[in-house]
C-alpha positions in Angstrom: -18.0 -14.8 -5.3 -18.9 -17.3 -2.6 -20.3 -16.5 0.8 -19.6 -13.6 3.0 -18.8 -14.4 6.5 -21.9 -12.0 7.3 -24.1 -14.7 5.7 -22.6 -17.5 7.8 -24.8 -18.7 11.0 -23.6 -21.0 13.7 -26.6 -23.5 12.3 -25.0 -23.8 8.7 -21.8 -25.2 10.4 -22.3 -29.0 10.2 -22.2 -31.0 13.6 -18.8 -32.5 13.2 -17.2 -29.3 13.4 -18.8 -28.0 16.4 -17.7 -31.1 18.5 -14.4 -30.5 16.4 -14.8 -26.5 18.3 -15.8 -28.3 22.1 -13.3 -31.2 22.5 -10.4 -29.6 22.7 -7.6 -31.9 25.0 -6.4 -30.4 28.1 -2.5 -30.8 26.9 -3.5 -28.5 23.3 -5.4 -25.8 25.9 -2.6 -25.5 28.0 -0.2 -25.1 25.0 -3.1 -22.1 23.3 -3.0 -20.6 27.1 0.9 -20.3 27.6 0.9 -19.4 23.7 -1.2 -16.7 24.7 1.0 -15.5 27.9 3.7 -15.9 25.4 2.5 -13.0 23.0 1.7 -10.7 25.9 4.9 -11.0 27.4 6.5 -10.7 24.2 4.3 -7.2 23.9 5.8 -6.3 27.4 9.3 -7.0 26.0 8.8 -4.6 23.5 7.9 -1.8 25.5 10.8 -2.4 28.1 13.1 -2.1 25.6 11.5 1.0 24.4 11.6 2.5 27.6 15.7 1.7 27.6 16.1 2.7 24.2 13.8 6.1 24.7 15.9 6.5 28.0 19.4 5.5 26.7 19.2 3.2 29.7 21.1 0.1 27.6 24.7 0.1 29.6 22.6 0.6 32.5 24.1 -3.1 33.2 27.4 -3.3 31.7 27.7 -6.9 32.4 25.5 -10.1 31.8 23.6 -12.1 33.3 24.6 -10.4 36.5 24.4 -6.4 36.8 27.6 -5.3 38.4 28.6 -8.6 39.2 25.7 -9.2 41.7 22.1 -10.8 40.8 19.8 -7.7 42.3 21.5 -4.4 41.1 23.3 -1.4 43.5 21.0 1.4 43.8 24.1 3.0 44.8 27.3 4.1 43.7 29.0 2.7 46.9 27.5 -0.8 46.3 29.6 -1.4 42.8 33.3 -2.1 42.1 35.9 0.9 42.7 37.3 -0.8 39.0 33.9 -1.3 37.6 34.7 1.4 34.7 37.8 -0.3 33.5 36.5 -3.9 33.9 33.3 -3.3 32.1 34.9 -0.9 29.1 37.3 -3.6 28.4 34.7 -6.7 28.1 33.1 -3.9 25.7 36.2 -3.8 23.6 36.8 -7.7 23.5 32.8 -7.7 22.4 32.9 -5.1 19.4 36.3 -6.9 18.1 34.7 -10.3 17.9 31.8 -8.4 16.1 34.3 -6.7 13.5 36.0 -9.8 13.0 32.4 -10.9 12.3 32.0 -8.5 10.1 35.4 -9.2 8.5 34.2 -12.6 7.5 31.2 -11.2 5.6 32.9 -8.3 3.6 31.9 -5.6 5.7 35.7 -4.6 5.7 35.1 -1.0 6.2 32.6 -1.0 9.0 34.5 -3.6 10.5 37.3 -0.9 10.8 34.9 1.9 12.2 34.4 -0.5 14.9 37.8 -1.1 15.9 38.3 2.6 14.8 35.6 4.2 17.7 37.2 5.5 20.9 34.0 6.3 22.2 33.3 2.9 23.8 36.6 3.7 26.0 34.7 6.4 27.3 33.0 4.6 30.7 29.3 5.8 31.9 28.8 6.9 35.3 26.3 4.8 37.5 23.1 5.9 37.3 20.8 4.0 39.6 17.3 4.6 37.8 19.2 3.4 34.0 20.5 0.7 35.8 17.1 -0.8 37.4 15.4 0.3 33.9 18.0 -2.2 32.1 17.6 -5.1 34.9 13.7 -4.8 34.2 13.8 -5.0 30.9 16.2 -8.1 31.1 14.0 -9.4 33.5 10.8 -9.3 30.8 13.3 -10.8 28.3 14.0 -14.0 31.0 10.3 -14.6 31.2 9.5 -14.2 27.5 12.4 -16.9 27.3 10.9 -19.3 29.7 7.3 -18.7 27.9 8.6 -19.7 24.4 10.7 -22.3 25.4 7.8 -23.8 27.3 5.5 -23.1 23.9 7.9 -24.7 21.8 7.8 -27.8 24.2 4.3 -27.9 24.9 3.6 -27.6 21.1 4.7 -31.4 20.5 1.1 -31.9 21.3 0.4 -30.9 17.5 3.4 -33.1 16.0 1.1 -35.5 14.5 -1.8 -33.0 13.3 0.1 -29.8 12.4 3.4 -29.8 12.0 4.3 -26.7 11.6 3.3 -25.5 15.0 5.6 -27.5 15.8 8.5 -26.1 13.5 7.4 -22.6 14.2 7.6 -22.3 17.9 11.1 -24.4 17.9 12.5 -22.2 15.0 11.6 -18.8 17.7 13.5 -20.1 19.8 16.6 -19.8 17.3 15.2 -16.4 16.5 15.3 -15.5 20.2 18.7 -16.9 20.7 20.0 -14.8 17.6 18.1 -11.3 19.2 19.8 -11.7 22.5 23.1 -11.7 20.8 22.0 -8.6 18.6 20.7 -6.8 21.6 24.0 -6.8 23.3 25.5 -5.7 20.3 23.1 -2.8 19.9 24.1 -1.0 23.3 27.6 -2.1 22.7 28.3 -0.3 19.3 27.9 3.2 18.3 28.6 3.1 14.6 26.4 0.5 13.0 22.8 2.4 13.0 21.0 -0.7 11.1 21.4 -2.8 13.5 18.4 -1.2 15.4 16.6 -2.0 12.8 17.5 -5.0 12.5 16.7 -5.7 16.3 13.6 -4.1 15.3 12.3 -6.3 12.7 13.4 -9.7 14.2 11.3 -8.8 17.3 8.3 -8.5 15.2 8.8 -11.6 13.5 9.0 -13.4 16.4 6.1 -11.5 17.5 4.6 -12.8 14.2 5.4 -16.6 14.7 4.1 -16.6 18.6 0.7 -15.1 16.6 1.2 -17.7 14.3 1.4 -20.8 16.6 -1.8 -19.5 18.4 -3.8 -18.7 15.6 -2.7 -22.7 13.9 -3.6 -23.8 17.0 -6.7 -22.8 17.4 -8.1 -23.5 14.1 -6.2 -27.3 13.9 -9.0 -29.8 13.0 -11.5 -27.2 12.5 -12.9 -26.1 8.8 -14.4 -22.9 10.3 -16.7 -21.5 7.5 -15.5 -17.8 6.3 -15.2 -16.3 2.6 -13.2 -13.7 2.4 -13.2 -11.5 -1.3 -9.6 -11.9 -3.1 -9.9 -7.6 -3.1 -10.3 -7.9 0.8 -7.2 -10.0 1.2 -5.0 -8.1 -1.5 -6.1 -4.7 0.9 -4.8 -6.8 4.0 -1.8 -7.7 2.8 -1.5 -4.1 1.7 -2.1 -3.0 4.6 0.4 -5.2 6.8 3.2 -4.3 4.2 3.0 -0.5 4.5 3.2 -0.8 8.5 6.5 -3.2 8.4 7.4 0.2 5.9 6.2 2.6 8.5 8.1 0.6 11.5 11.3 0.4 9.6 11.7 4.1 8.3 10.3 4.8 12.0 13.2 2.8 13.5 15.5 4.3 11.1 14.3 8.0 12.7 15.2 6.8 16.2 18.8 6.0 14.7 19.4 9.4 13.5 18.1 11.1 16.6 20.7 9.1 18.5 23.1 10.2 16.3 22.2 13.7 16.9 21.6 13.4 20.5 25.1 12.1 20.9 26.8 14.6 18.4 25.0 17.5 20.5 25.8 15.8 23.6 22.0 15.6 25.0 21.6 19.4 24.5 19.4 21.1 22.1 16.2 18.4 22.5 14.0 20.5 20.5 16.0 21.0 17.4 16.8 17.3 17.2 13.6 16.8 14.7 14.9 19.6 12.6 18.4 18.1 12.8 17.1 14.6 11.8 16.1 16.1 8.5 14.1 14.5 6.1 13.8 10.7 7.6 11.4 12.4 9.5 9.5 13.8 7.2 9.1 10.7 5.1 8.1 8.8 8.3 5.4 11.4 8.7 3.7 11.7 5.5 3.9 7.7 5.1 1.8 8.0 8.1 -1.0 9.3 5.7 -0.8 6.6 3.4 -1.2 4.3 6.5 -4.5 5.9 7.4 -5.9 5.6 3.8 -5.0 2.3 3.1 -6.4 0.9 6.7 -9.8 3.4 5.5 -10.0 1.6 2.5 -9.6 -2.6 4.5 -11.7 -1.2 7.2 -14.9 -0.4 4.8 -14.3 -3.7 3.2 -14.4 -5.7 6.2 -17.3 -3.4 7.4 -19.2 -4.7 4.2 -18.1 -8.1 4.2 -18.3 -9.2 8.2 -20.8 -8.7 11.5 -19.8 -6.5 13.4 -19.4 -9.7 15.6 -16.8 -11.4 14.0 -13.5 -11.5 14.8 -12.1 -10.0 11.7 -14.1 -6.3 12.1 -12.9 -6.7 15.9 -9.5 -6.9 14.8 -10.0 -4.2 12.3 -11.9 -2.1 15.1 -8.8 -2.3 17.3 -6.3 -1.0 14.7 -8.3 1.6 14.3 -8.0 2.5 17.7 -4.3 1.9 17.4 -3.4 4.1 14.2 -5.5 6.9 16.5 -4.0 6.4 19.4 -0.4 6.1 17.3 -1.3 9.8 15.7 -1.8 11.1 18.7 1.5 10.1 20.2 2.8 11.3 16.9 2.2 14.6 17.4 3.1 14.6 20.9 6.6 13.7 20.2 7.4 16.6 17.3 5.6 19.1 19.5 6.6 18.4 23.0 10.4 17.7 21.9 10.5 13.7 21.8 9.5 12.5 25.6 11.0 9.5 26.3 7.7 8.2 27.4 5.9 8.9 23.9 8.6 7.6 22.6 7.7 4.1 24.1 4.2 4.6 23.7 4.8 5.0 20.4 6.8 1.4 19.7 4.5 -0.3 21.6 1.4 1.0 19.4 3.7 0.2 16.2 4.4 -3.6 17.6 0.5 -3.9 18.6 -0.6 -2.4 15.1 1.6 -4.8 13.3 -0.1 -8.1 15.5 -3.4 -6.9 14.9 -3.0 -6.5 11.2 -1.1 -9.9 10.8 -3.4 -11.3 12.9 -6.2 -10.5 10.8 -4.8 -11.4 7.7 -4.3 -14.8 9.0 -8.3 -14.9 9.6 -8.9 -13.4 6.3 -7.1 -16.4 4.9 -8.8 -19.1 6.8 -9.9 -21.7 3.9 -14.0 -22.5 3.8 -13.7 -26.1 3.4 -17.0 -27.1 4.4 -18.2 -25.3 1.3 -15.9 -27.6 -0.7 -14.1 -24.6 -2.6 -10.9 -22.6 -1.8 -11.0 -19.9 0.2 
């Protein structure tokens, strides 16, 4: 079976890897420190565009980079174009045609004609200062989350020669991030195609899980820290982490349908829109359950298996306290008719769950080769 991380003490770790641990070079701890500010910023992100998307705050810009043509947006309606409505409805057109021809070119004949098909991106929003500054903040976060991984995928030459694929990682984000940008315009641009919030969904968290990645290589490069891990510990973990991707996607897929029914009812009705979603909901709620168990069941191994000092049961601490806290806003949103602010809190939980749990499975993973034996 091997040894437990609870039976390893700092004075079994030979010498060479605690100097390995201290001499760290100055240009690898600036690249682990703006890897770090990368993740959080990246966190941030999330929950701004939560907030729009809870809010329906996306067109709150109808134009990019600027906002209403200027750099810091009107707070009033006087400070924007008298044309601003057709201007900005016909750059929305020319946008969702180049996406259908898209479409066009990968068989997706028929949505590709719903696109071209939906009047309702004629219809023009009216200005609404507190959407608009919602949107400009949120595009803000997604600037600086920009400048963070572009300066993590420079900084990470430092590894070139040692660890590669820090450097491939935090270069290939950047693609990822270029691809999302595009996506996110085409999310508050359509109204038809549903998945792609998904979509926009799932790409954030895996460049969420790359960023994670980078730091957690980096960090470990050159070192042969000593942890066993059980296979049954790992198999739970991996568990685990699959069933909260499952969770976040059929949760995404909920926040779809409740657009959908928002828009159909026009806004109106807010505490029948659960009932309306029908049974997307339900399945989001009692795989919710399944959730709980499994992490139960990974929580007790790593209990059995790691101090309570060790970064692994920290990890597994902290999603505790997120899957409780991610209940709790649960409930608040069926009971309390879907506040935009749970709704956030809620995504945000989701995105932090998911980090924690691939996070950990990463340190579950970590080879014990100063034992001379796979992990």
């Amino acid at each position: 079976m091997g040894y437990l991380a609870k039976d390893v003490f700092p004075e079994q770790v030979p010498q060479i890897f605690r100097k390995d641990l201290m001499n760290i070079s100055p240009e690898k701890k600036r690249f682990q420190k703006v890897n770090l500010l990368t993740i959080l910023s990246l966190f941030v992100l999330i929950l701004a565009g939560g907030v729009v998307r809870s809010t329906g705050s996306g067109m709150g810009c109808p134009d990019w980079p600027k906002c209403f043509d200027q750099y810091v947006p009107p707070t009033d309606a006087s400070q924007i174009p008298k044309d601003y409505k057709e201007k900005y409805v016909a750059k929305r057109v020319a946008k969702n045609l180049r996406f259908a021809h898209t479409l066009d070119v990968f068989g997706f004949t028929d949505l590709a004609l719903r696109i071209r098909n939906d009047k309702s991106i004629l219809v023009p929003e009216d200005f609404n200062a507190a959407r608009t500054w919602t949107e400009y903040i949120n595009r803000l976060m997604g600037v600086t989350s920009g400048i963070f991984l572009l300066l993590t995928a420079y900084f990470s030459f430092t590894y070139f020669k040692q660890k590669k694929r820090i450097v491939f990682a935090s270069v290939g984000n950047i693609f990822l991030v270029g691809f999302q940008g595009w996506l996110g315009g085409i999310v508050v641009s359509t109204n038809l195609v549903e998945w792609i919030v998904t979509v926009h969904m799932l790409l954030a968290l895996a460049i969420l899980a790359l960023s994670i990645y980078t730091y957690y290589a980096a960090n470990i490069a050159g070192n042969s820290v000593p942890v066993k891990t059980q296979g049954i510990v790992r198999f739970v973990a991996v568990i685990v982490l699959l069933l909260s991707i499952v969770q976040i996607t059929i949760g995404t897929g909920v926040r779809e349908v409740i657009d959908t029914v928002s828009g159909r009812l026009q806004g109106q009705g807010r505490d029948t829109w659960i009932t309306e979603a029908g049974n997307i909901f339900n399945n989001h709620r009692n795989l919710a359950i399944w959730v709980m168990i499994a992490n139960v069941v990974l929580y007790a191994l790593i209990r059995r298996g790691f101090s309570r000092h060790s970064v692994q049961q920290q990890v597994m601490s902290f999603s505790f306290l997120a899957i409780m806290l991610q209940i709790v806003s649960g409930v608040v949103l069926e009971h309390l008719s879907l506040p935009p602010a749970a709704q956030a809190i809620h995504i945000i939980l989701a995105s932090l769950l998911f980090g924690a749990q691939f996070y950990l499975l990463l340190n579950l993973w970590r080879s014990a080769k100063v034992w001379g034996e796979p992990a």
